[in-house]
C-alpha positions in Angstrom: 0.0 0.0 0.0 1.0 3.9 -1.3 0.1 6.6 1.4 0.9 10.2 1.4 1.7 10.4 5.2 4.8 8.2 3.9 5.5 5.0 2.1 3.4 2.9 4.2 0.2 4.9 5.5 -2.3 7.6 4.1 -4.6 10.3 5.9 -7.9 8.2 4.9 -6.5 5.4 7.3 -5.7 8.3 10.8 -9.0 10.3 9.9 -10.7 11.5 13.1 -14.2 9.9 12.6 -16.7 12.9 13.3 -14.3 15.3 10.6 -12.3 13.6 8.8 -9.6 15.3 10.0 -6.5 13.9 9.9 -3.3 16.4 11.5 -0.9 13.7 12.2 2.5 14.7 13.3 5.5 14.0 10.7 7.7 12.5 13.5 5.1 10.3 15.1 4.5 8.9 11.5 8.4 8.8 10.8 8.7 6.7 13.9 5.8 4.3 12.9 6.7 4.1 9.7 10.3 2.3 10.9 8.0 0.1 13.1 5.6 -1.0 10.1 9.1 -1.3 8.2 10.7 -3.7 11.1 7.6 -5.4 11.8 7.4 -6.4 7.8 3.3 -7.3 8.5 0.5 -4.4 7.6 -1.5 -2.2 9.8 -3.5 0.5 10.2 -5.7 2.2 12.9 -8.5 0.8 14.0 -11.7 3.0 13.0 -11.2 6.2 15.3 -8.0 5.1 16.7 -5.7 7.3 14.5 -6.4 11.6 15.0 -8.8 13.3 16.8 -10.4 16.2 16.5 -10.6 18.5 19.8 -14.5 18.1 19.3 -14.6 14.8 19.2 -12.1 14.4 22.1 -14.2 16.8 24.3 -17.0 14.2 23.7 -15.6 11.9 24.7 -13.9 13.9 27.9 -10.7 12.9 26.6 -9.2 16.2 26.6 -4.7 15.0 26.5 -5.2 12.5 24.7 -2.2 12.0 21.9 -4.7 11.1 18.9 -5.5 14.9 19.6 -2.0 15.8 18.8 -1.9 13.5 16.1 0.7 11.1 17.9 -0.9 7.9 18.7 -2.3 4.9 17.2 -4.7 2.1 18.3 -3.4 -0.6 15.4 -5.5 -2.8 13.6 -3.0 -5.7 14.1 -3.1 -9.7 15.1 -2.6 -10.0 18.7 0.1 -12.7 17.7 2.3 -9.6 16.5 1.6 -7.4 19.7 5.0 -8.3 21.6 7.2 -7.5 18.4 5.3 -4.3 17.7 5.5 -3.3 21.3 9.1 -4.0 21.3 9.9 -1.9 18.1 8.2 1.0 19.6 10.5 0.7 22.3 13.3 0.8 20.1 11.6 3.6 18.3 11.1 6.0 21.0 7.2 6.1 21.7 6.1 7.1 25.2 2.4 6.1 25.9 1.8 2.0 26.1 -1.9 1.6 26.8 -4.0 -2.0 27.0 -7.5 -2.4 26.6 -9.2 -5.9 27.6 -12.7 -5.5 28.2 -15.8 -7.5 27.5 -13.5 -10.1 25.2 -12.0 -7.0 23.1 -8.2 -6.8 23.2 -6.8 -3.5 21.8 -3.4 -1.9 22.3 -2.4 1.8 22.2 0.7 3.7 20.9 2.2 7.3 20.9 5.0 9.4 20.9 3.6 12.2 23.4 5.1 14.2 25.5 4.8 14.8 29.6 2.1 17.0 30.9 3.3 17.6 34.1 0.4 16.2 36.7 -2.0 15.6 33.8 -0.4 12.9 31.3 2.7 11.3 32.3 6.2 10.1 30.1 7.4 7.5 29.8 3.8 5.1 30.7 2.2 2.2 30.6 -1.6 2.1 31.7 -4.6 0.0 31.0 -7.6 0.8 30.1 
């Protein structure tokens, strides 16, 4: 796959789903591009798990959230790749590590945020 956010990825896959908005920041998308390169397997968000528009966020009273900075990801990816993907951000310099497991969903989060002093902090792991 051809995108215009670089080699592997496009806007149509990080659009924020109540815009279409998609302000996704050139180094985050560097850095996941060298991931998606490493990894060798293809991803992309999962529906609204790539930007975020600051209405949307406010809806859903998510205010410092990274997608709103356009430096996070919720991938579309088989859990059986989860450990090497996590590992490569490592490597890769990403700060926020979230882990969803509710209800039988399993989801993981990415980004390359910075510290918010008392409200959102770097490096961290969190679940969710």
């Amino acid at each position: 796959m051809m995108g215009d956010l670089s080699r592997n990825f496009s806007k149509a896959e990080f659009a924020c789903p109540c815009c279409g908005q998609a302000n996704m920041d050139d180094d985050f998308i560097l850095r996941l591009q060298l991931v998606r390169t490493d990894l060798g397997v293809p991803f992309s968000p999962v529906r609204g798990g790539g930007y975020r528009c600051a209405l949307y966020l406010r809806e859903t009273n998510n205010e410092y959230s990274a997608h709103g900075e356009g430096k996070a990801i919720d991938p579309d990816l088989d859990r059986r790749h989860y450990h090497a993907f996590m590992r490569l951000c490592l490597r890769y310099g990403f700060t926020g590590f979230g882990m969803k497991q509710k209800s039988g969903q399993f989801q993981i989060h990415v980004d390359t945020a910075q510290e918010i002093p008392g409200k959102r902090p770097r490096p961290w792991a969190w679940t969710y």
